[in-house]
N, CA and C atoms as a LAMMPS dump frame, in Angstrom:
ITEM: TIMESTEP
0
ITEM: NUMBER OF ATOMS
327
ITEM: BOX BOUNDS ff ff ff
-5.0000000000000000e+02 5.0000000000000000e+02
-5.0000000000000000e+02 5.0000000000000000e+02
-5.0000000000000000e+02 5.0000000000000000e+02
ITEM: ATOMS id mol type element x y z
1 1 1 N -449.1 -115.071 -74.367
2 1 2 C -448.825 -115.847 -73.165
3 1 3 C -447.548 -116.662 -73.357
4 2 1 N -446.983 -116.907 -72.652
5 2 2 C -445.303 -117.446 -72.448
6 2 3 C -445.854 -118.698 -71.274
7 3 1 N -444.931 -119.617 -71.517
8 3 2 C -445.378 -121.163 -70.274
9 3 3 C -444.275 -120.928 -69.679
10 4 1 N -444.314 -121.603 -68.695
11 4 2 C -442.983 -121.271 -67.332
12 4 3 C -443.586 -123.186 -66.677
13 5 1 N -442.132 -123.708 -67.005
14 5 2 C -442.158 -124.93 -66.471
15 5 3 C -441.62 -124.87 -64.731
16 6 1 N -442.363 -125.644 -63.656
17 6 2 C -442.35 -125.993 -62.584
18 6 3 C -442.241 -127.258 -62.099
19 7 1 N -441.062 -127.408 -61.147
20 7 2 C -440.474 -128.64 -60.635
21 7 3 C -440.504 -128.765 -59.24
22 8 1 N -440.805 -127.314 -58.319
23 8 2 C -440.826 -127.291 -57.173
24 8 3 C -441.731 -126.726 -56.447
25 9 1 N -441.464 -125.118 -55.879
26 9 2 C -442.199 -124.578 -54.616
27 9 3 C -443.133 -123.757 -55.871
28 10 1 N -442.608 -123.443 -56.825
29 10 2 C -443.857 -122.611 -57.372
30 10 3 C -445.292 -122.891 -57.977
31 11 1 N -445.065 -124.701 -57.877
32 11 2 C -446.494 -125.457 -57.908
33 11 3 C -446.739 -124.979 -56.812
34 12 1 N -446.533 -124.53 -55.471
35 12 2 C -447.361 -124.409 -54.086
36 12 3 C -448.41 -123.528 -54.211
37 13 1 N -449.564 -123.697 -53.779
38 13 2 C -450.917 -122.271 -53.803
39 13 3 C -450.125 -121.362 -53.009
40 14 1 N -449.244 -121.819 -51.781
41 14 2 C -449.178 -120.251 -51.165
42 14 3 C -447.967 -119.74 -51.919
43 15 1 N -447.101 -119.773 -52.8
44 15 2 C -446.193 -119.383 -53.004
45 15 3 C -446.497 -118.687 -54.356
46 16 1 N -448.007 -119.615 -55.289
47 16 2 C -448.261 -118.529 -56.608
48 16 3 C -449.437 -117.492 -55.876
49 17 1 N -449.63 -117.594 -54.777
50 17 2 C -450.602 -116.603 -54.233
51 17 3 C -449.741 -115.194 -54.252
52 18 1 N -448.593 -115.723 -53.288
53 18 2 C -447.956 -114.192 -52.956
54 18 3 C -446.91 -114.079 -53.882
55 19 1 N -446.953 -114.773 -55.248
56 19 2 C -445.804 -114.209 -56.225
57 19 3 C -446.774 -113.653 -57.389
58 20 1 N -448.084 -113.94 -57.582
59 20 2 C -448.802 -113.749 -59.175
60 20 3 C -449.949 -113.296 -58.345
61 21 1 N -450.712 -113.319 -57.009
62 21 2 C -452.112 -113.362 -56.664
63 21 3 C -452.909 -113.855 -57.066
64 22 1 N -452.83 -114.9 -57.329
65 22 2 C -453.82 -115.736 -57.916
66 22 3 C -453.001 -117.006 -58.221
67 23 1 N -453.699 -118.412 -58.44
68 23 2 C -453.521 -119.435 -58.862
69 23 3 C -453.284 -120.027 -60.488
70 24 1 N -452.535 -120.437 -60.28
71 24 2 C -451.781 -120.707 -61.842
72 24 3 C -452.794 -122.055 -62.321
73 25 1 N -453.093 -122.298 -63.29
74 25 2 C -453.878 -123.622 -64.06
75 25 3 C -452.737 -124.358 -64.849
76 26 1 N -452.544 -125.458 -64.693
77 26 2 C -450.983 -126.058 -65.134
78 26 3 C -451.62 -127.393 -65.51
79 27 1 N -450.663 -127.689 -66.221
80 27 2 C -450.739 -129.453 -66.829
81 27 3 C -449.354 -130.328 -66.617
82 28 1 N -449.316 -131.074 -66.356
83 28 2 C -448.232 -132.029 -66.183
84 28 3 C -447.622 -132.296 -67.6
85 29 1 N -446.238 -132.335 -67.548
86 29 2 C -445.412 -132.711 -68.011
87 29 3 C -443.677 -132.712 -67.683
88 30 1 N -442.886 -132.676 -68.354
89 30 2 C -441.824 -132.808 -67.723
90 30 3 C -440.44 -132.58 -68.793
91 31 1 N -439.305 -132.454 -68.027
92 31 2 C -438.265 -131.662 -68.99
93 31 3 C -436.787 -132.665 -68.839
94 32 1 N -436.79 -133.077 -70.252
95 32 2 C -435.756 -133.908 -70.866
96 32 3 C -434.48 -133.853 -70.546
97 33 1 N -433.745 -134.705 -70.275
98 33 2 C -431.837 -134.175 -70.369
99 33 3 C -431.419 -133.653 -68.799
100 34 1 N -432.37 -133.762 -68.267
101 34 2 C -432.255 -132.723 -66.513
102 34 3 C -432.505 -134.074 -65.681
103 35 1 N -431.548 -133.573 -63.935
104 35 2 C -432.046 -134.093 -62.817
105 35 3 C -432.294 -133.172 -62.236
106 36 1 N -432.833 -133.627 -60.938
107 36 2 C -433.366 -132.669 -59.73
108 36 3 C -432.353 -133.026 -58.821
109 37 1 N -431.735 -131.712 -57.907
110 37 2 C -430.976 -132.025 -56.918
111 37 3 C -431.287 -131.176 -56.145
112 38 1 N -431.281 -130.836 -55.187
113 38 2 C -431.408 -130.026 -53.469
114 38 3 C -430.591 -128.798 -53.251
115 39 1 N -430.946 -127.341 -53.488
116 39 2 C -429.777 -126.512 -52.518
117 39 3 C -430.635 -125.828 -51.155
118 40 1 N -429.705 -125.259 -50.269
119 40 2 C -430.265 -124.859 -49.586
120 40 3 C -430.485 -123.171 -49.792
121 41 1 N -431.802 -123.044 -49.305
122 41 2 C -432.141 -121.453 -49.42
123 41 3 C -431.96 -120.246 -48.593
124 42 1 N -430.935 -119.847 -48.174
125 42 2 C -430.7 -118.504 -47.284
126 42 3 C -431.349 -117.413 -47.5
127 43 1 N -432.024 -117.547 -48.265
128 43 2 C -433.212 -115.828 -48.918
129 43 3 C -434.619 -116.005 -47.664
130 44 1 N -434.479 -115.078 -46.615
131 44 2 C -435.569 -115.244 -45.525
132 44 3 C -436.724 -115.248 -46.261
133 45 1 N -436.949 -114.063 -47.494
134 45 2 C -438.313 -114.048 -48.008
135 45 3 C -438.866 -115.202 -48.829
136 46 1 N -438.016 -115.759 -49.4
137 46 2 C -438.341 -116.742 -50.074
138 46 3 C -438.28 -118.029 -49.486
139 47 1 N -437.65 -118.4 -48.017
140 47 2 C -437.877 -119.413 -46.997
141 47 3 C -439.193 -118.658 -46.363
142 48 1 N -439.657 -117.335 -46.162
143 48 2 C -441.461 -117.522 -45.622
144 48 3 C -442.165 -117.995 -46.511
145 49 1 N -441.9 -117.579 -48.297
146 49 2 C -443.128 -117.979 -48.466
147 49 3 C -443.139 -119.492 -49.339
148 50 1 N -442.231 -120.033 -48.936
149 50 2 C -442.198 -121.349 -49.672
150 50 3 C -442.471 -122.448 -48.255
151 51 1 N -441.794 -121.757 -47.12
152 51 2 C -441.768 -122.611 -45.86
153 51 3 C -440.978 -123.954 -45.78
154 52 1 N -440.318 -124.08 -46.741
155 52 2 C -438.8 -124.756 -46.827
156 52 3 C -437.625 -125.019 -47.145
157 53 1 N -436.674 -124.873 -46.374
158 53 2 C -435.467 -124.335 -46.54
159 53 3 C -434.257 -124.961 -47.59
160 54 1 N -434.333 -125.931 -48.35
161 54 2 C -434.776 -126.607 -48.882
162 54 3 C -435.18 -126.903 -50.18
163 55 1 N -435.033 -126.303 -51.749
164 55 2 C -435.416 -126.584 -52.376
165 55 3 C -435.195 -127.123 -53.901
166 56 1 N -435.327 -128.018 -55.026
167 56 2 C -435.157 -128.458 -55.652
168 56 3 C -434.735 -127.354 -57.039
169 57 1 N -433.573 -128.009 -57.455
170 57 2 C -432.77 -127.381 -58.704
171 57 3 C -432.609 -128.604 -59.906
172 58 1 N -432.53 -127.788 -60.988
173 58 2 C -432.099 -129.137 -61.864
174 58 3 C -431.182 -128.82 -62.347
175 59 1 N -429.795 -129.423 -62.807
176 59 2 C -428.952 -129.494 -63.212
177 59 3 C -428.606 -130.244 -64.634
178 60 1 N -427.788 -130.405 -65.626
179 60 2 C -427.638 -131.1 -66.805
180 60 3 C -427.656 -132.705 -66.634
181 61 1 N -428.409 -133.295 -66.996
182 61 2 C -428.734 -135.065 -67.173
183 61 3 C -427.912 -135.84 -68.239
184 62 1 N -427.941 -137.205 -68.067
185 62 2 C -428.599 -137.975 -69.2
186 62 3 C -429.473 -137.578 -70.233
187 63 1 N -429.364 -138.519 -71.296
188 63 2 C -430.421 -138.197 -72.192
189 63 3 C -431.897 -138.62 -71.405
190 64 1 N -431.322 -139.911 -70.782
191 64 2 C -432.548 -140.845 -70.666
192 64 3 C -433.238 -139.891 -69.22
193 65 1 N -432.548 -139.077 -68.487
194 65 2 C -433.04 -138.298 -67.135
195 65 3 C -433.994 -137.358 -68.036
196 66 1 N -435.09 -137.346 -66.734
197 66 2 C -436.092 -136.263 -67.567
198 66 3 C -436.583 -136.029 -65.666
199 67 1 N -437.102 -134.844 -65.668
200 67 2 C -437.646 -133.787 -64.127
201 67 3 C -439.316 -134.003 -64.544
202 68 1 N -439.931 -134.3 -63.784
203 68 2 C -441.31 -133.998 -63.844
204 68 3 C -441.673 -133.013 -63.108
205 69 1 N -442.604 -132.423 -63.617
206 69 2 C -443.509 -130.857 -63.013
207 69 3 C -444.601 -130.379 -63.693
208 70 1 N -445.141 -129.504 -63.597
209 70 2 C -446.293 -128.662 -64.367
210 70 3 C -445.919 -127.435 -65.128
211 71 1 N -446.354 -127.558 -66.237
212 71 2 C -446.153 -126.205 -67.158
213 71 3 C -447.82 -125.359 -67.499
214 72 1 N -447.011 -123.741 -66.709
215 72 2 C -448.403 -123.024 -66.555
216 72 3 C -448.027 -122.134 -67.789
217 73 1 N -449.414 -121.624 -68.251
218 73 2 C -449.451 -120.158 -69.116
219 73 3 C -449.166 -119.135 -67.923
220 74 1 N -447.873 -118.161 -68.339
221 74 2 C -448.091 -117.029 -67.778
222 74 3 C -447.624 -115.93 -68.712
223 75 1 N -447.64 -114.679 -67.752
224 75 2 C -447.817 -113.333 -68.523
225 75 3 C -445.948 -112.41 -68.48
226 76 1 N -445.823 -112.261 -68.978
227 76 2 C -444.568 -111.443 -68.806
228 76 3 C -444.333 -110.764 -67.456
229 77 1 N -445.529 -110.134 -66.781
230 77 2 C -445.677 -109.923 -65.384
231 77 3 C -445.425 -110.448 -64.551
232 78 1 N -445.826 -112.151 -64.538
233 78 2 C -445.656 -113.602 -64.098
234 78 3 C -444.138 -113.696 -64.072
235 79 1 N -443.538 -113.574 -65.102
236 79 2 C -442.035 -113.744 -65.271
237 79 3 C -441.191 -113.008 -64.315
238 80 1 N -441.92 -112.09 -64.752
239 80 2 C -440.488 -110.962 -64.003
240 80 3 C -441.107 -110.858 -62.258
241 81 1 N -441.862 -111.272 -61.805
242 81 2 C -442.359 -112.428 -60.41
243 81 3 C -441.734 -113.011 -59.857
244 82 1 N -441.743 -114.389 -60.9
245 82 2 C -440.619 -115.517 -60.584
246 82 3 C -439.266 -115.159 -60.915
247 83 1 N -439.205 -114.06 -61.601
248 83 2 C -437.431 -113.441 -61.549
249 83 3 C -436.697 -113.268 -60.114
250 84 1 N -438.006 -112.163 -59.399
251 84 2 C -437.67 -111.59 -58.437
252 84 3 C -437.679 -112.815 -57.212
253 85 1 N -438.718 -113.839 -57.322
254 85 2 C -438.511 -115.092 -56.437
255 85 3 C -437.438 -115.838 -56.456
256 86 1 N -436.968 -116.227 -57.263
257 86 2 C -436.08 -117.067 -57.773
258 86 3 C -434.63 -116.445 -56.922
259 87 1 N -434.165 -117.354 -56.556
260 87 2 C -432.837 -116.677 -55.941
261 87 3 C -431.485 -116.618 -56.832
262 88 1 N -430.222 -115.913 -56.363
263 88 2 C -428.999 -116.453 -57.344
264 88 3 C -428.679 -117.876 -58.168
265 89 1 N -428.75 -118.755 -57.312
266 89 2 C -428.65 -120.027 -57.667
267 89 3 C -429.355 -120.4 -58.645
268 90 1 N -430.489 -119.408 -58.838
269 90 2 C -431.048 -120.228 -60.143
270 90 3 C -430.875 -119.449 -61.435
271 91 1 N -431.469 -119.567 -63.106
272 91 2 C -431.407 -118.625 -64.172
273 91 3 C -432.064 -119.119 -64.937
274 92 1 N -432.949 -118.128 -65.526
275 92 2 C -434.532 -118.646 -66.564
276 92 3 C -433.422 -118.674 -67.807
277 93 1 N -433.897 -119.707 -68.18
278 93 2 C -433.615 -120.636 -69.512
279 93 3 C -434.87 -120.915 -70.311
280 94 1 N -434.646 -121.22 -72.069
281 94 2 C -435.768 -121.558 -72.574
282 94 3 C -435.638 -123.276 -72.874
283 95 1 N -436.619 -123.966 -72.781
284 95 2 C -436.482 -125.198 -72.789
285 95 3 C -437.444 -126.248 -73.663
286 96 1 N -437.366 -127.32 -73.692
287 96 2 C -438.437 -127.889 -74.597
288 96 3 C -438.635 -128.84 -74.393
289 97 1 N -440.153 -128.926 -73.773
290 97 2 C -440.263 -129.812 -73.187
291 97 3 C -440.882 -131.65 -73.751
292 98 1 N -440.998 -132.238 -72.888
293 98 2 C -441.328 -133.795 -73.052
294 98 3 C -442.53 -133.524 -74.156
295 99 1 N -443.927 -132.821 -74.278
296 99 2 C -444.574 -132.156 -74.663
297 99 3 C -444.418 -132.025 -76.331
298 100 1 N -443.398 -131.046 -76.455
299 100 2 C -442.814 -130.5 -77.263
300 100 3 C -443.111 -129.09 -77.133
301 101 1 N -443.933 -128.67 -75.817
302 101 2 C -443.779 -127.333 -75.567
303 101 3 C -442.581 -126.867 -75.601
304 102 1 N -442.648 -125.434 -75.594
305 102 2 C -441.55 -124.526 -75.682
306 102 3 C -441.908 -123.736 -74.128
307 103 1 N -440.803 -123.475 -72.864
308 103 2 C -441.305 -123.065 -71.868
309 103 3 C -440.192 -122.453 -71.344
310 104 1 N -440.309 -121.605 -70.035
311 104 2 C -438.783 -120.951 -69.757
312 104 3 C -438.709 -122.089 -68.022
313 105 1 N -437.975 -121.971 -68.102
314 105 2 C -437.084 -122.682 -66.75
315 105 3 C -436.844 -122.257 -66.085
316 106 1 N -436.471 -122.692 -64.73
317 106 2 C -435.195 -121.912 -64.017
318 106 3 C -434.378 -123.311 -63.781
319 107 1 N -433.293 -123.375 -64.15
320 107 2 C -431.711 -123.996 -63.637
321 107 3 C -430.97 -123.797 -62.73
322 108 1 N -430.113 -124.697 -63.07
323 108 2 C -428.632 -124.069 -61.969
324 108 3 C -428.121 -122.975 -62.478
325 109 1 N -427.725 -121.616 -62.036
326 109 2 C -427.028 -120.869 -62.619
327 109 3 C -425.71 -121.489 -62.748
């Protein structure tokens, strides 16, 4: 199993429904050195199933900036999911978290 840290739409039930079919089990924590900032989403499929146009990126921080979100167990299947969700703007990174988990990301490309 591989963890995949979450900051935005992919905590949503409807969005791990129609990307994994099923619901992800996650724990809070959060990822060091990062902020959260806003782009907008032109991908129609991924504005239905998130339902906002709208969504949060993190970019390079401070030391002292840290992103809060949930880090789920998923499956390599899971991954290449959120590959295909994930739009240009973003790129899975490995990261380490507040935790001291080890988890993949998505960033600013």
């Amino acid at each position: 199993m591989a963890h995949l840290f979450s900051y935005g739409t992919l905590q949503q039930p409807g969005v791990q429904m129609a990307s994994f079919g099923r619901l992800l089990k996650g724990t809070p924590d959060a990822l060091p050195g990062w902020k959260r900032e806003m782009i907008e989403i032109t991908d129609a499929a991924v504005f239905a199933q998130s339902g906002e146009r709208f969504h949060p990126i993190v970019v390079p921080g401070e030391k002292s900036d840290e992103v809060p979100g949930m880090v789920f167990e998923v499956t390599e299947q899971d991954l290449a999911a959120t590959d295909r969700y994930e739009v240009a703007d973003y790129k899975r990174i490995a990261a380490r978290l507040k935790s001291g988990i080890e988890a993949w990301v998505y960033v600013c490309a």
